[in-house]
N, C-alpha and C positions, 0 to 999 in steps of 0.2 A: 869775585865771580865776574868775567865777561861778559858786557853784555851783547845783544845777539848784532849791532853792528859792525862791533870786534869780534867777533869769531864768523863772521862776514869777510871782512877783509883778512885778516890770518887763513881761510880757506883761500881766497885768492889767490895772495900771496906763496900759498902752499904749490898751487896749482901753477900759477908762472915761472915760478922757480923749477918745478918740475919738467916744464916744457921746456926750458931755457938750458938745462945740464941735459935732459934726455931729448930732447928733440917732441915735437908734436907728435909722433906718432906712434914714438916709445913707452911715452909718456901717456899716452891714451890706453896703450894698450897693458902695461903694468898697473895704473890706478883710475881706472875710468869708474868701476864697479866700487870702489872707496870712495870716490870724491859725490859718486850720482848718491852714497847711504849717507856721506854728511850730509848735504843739500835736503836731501829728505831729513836727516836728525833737527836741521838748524829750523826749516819750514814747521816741523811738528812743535820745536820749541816756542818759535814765534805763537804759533796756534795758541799753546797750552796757555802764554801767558797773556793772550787777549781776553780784557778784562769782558768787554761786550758781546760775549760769548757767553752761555749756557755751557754746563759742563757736557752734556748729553751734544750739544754742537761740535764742544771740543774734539768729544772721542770721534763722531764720526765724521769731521774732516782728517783727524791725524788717521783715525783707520781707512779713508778713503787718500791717503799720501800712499802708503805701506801694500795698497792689495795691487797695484797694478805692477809694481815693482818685487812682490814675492811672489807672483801668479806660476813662475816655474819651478817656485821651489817640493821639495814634497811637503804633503799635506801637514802632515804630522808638524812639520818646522813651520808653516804659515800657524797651525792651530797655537802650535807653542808659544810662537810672536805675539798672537792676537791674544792669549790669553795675557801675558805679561804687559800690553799696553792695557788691555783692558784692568787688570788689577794696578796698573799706576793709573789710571782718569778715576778709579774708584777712589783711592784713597786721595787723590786731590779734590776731589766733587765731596767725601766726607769733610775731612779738614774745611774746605769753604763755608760747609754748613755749620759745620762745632764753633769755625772763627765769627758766624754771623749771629750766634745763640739760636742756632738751629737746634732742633728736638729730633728721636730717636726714631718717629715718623715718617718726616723730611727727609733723612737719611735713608728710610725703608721705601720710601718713594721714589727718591733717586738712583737707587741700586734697581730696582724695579724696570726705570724706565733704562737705564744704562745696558746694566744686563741680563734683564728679564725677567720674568716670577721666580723660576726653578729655582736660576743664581742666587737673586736675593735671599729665598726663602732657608738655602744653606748658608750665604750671613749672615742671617740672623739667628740661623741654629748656633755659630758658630760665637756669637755676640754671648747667647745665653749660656754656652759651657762656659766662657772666657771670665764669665759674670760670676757665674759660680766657683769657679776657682777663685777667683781674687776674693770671691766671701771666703770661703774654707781660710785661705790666707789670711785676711783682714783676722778673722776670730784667731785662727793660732798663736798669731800674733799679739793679739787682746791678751788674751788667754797667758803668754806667757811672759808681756810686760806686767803683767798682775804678779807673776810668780817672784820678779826679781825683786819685790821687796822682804825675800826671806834671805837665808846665809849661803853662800857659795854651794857650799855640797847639796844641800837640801836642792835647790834651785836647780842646779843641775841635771839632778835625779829626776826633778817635778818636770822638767822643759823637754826629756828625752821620752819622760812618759805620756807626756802630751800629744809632743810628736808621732810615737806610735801610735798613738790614739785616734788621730786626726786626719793619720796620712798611708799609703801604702810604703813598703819600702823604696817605690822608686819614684813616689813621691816624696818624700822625705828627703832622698837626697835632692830634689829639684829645689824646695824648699830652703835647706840648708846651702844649696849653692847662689838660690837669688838671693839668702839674707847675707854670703859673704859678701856677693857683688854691693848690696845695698851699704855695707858697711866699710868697704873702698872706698863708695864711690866719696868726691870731694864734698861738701856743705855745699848746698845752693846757697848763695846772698840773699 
């Protein structure tokens, strides 16, 4: 990955070259509105990765990069925008906490102050289904490495009956497609 000095000078570079084959004014006028959204990409970058930074500072300098320059967009595309940085500085301001042995709190705090009670309070709803699914899973799961120490057919029949048991039909198939994924996937080391 480049880091933000190099993709500094590669925008330059980009940008000189562009004036040099198209002329200055050509050249402004085909990529001016590209070159002003990297500058803001690369600025938002630097932001995000300053360590002396609060994540709640983070988002709102990079949201204060982004409003002056979407100000003529329609609404709708500015809301879209802002919702989508706002769900990346969320999940970067989680990650920092989980990476610091932050608790579920801290997190409920953070979302709070980022993006307000309302938001938070559907995170957190949304923590508690996600919570509950992976139980339902974890026990099927239980449930039916228990099973495989009987004989092939039996095991079968006990694992399909489980499944039903456990799940709806179109959870079932969710089920059976994360355990193929799981069972692709390569051995962690």
């Amino acid at each position: 990955v480049p880091d933000d000095g190099d993709l500094d000078a590669r925008l330059a570079t980009l940008m000189a070259l562009r004036r040099e084959v198209l002329g200055p004014d050509a050249a402004e006028a085909f990529f001016a509105d590209e070159e002003d959204d990297a500058r803001r990409l690369l600025q938002a970058r630097r932001i995000d990765g300053d360590p002396s930074l609060t994540a709640e500072e983070r988002a709102t300098r990079i949201e204060d990069i982004f409003r002056a320059s979407e100000a003529a967009l329609p609404v709708d595309v500015r809301e879209a925008r802002a919702a989508a940085r706002l769900a990346t500085t969320l999940r970067g301001a989680e990650s920092e906490i989980r990476a610091r042995g932050g608790d579920d709190a801290e997190i409920a705090a953070a979302r709070e102050r980022i993006a307000g009670p309302a938001a938070a309070a559907r995170l957190a709803d949304l923590d508690r289904q996600r919570a509950a699914w992976q139980a339902r899973v974890d026990a099927f799961r239980a449930a039916r490495d228990r099973l495989e120490r009987d004989t092939a057919d039996n095991r079968a029949t006990a694992v399909g009956r489980l499944l039903d048991e456990s799940f709806t039909p179109a959870e079932r198939r969710r089920v059976e497609a994360l355990d193929r994924i799981a069972a692709e996937a390569p051995a962690t080391p």
